[in-house]
N, C-alpha and C positions, 0 to 999 in steps of 0.2 A: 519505380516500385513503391508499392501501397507502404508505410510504418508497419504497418500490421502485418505484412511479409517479412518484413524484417525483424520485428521482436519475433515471430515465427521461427524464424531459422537461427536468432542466436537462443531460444529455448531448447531446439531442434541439434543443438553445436556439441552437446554431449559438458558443455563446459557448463559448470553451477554462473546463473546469472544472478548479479547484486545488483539491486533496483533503490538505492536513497529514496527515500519518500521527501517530497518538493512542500513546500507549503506556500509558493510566492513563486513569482518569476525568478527572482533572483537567484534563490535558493535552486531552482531548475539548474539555470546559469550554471552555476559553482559545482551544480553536482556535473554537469557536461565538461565544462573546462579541465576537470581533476579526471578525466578519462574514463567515467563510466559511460555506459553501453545504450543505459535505457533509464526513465524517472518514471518514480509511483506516484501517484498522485493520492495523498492520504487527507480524507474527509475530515478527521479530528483535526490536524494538523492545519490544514486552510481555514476549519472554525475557528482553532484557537486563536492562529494570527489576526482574524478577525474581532478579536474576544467577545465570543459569541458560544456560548454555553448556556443548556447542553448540545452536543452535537446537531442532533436530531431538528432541533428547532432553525437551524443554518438553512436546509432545503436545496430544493433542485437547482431553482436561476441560480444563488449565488455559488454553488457548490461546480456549476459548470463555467459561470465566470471565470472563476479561480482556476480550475480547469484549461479555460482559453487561453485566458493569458500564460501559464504555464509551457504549453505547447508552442502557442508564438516563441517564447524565450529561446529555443532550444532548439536541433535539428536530428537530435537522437527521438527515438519510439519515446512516447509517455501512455503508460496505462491509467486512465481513469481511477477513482473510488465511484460505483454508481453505488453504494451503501445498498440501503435493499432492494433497489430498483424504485424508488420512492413510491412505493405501491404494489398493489395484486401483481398477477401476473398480465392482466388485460393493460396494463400500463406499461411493462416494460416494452413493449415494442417502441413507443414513443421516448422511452427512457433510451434506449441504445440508439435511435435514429438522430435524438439530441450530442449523445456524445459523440457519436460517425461525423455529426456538424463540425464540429470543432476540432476534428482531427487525431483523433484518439488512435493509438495500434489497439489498445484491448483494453477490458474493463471488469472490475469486480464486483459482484453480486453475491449478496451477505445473507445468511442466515437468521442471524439473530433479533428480539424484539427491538426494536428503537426506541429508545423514551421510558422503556420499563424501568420502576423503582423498585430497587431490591435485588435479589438475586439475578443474574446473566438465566435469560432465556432463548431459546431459538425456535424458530416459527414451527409448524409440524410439516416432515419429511415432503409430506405431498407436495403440498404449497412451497414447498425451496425448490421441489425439481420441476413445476411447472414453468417457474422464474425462469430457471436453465435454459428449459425447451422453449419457451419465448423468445429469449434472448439472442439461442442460437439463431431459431428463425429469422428474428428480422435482421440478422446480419446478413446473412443469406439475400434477403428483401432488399436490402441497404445498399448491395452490392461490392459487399466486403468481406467474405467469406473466410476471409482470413482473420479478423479479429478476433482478438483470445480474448476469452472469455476465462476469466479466474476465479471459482467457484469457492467461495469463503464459507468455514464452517466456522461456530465459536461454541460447536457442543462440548470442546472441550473441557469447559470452564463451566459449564451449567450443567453437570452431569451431578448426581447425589456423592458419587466417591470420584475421584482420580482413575480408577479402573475405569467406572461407566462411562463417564465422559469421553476418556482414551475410544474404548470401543464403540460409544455411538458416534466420534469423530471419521474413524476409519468407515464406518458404516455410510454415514452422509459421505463422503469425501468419493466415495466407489460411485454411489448414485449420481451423482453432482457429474460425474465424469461420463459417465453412462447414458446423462442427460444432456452430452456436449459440449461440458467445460474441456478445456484445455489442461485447464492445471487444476489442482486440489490445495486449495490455500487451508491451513490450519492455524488458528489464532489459538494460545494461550500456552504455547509449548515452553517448559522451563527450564527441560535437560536433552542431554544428547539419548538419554535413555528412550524417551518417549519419540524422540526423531527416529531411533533405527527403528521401531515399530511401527511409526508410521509409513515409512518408506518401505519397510518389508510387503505391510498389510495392503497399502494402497499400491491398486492397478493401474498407473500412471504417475507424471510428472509430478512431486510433490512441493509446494511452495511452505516458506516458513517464515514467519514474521520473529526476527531479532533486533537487537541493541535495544529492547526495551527496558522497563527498567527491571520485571520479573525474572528475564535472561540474560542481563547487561555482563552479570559475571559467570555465567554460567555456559553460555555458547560462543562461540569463534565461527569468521566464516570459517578457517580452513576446518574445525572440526563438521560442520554443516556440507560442506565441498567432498570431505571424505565419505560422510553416511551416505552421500547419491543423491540432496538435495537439488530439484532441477532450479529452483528458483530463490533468491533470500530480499524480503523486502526488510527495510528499516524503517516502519513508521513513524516514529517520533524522536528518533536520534538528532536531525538539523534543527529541531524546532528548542528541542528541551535544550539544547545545545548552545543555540543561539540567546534562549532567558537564560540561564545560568551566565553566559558572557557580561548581556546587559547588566543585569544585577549586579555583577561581581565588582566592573565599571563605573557602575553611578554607586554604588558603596563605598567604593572606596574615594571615588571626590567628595562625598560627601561626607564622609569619615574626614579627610584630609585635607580638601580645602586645596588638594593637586591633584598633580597628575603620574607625581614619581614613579608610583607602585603601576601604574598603567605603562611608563616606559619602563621599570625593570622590567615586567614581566610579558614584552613584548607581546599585550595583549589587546595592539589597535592594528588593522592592516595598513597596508603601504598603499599612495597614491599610483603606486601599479601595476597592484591588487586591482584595484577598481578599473583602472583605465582595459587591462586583461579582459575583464567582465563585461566589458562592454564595447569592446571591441566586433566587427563583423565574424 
């Protein structure tokens, strides 16, 4: 069975899927080992660990590299970031037949400007759904028919008010769906308020990017699980996760000249931790 049947049918499971977003092999690893289902693969997050900012400037090779190896790591589904499709939509066909290479179950396809300075913009409605309808095509072509496709809007955030945005969300998110996505990803959500609207207003599986740092206190899976959420990615929870560790770590040796406050605070793993992670 294709990955891509499989993340199918645990979307298809009626049960909210939680998808860690990976930025490394490793990070893959850990998120597999701890008994999740399926890894996101998030574009910021593999720049960052690169340190390579701004996102945008990362690109296709190395953004699929990072991608490869992720997938090797692992034997659950990994959904791609193809970000905007690195291009029109006459490019996406070659954008999804590169991630089908490397073994992706399914892949994201974004809305918004790349690289724009200043306020969050997203491209105009036509130009996001022809993406869609490429994308689905060449899966089709690709001979994987099964790959999701995760239709990312981020009008929520570039709208002139909170209303606007809400509503030209739901708006792209119907299209996007209309135009073959599987799921309706919506990036910039802050409350459970604006999740039951979305999930009311959108005709389909609705995805939602948490543990960020705009919703870190503000949503729960189980409240997301209860509003009828089909999907919840973590973008940058492992990454942001893992610099706060390091920092906290070389601060304090370097504060201290030890290692004390690193054995109080039980804050180095065990040799089998590692041996776990790397086991077959």
């Amino acid at each position: 069975m294709h990955q891509s049947t499989v993340l199918r049918e645990l979307l298809l499971s009626g049960e909210t899927l939680v998808m860690p977003d990976a930025y490394d092999a490793l990070s893959a690893r850990i998120i597999e080992k701890l008994g999740f289902n399926a890894v996101q693969c998030s574009g910021f997050s593999v720049a960052l660990a690169a340190a390579v900012a701004p996102e945008p400037a990362f690109g296709l090779e190395p953004n699929l590299a990072g991608t490869e190896a992720i997938v090797r790591a692992v034997r659950v589904p990994v959904m791609a970031d193809g970000e905007d499709g690195f291009g029109d939509a006459s490019v996406i066909p070659d954008t999804v037949r590169a991630y089908v290479g490397v073994g992706v179950a399914g892949i994201n396809i974004e809305d918004q400007v790349l690289g724009q300075p200043g306020p969050k913009q997203v491209i105009p409605l036509a130009e996001a759904v022809a993406k869609l309808k490429a994308a689905r095509q060449a899966t089709v072509e690709a001979g994987v028919p099964d790959l999701i496709l995760n239709g990312r809007t981020d009008a929520l955030m570039a709208g002139d008010t909170p209303e606007a945005g809400l509503a030209e969300a739901i708006s792209r998110a119907n299209a996007y769906l209309a135009a073959g996505a599987d799921l309706a990803f919506v990036i910039g959500v802050d409350d459970i308020e604006q999740v039951n609207v979305l999930v009311r207003e959108i005709n389909g599986p609705v995805s939602i990017a948490a543990g960020m740092p705009n919703n870190l206190g503000s949503l729960s899976i189980a409240r997301l699980r209860d509003a009828g959420v089909a999907r919840v990615s973590l973008p940058s929870l492992l990454l942001f996760s893992a610099i706060r560790a390091m920092m906290r770590s070389l601060e304090s040796v370097r504060q201290s000249d030890g290692f004390d406050e690193i054995v109080a605070h039980d804050m180095v793993c065990e040799m089998g931790d590692v041996a776990a992670l790397m086991a077959p």
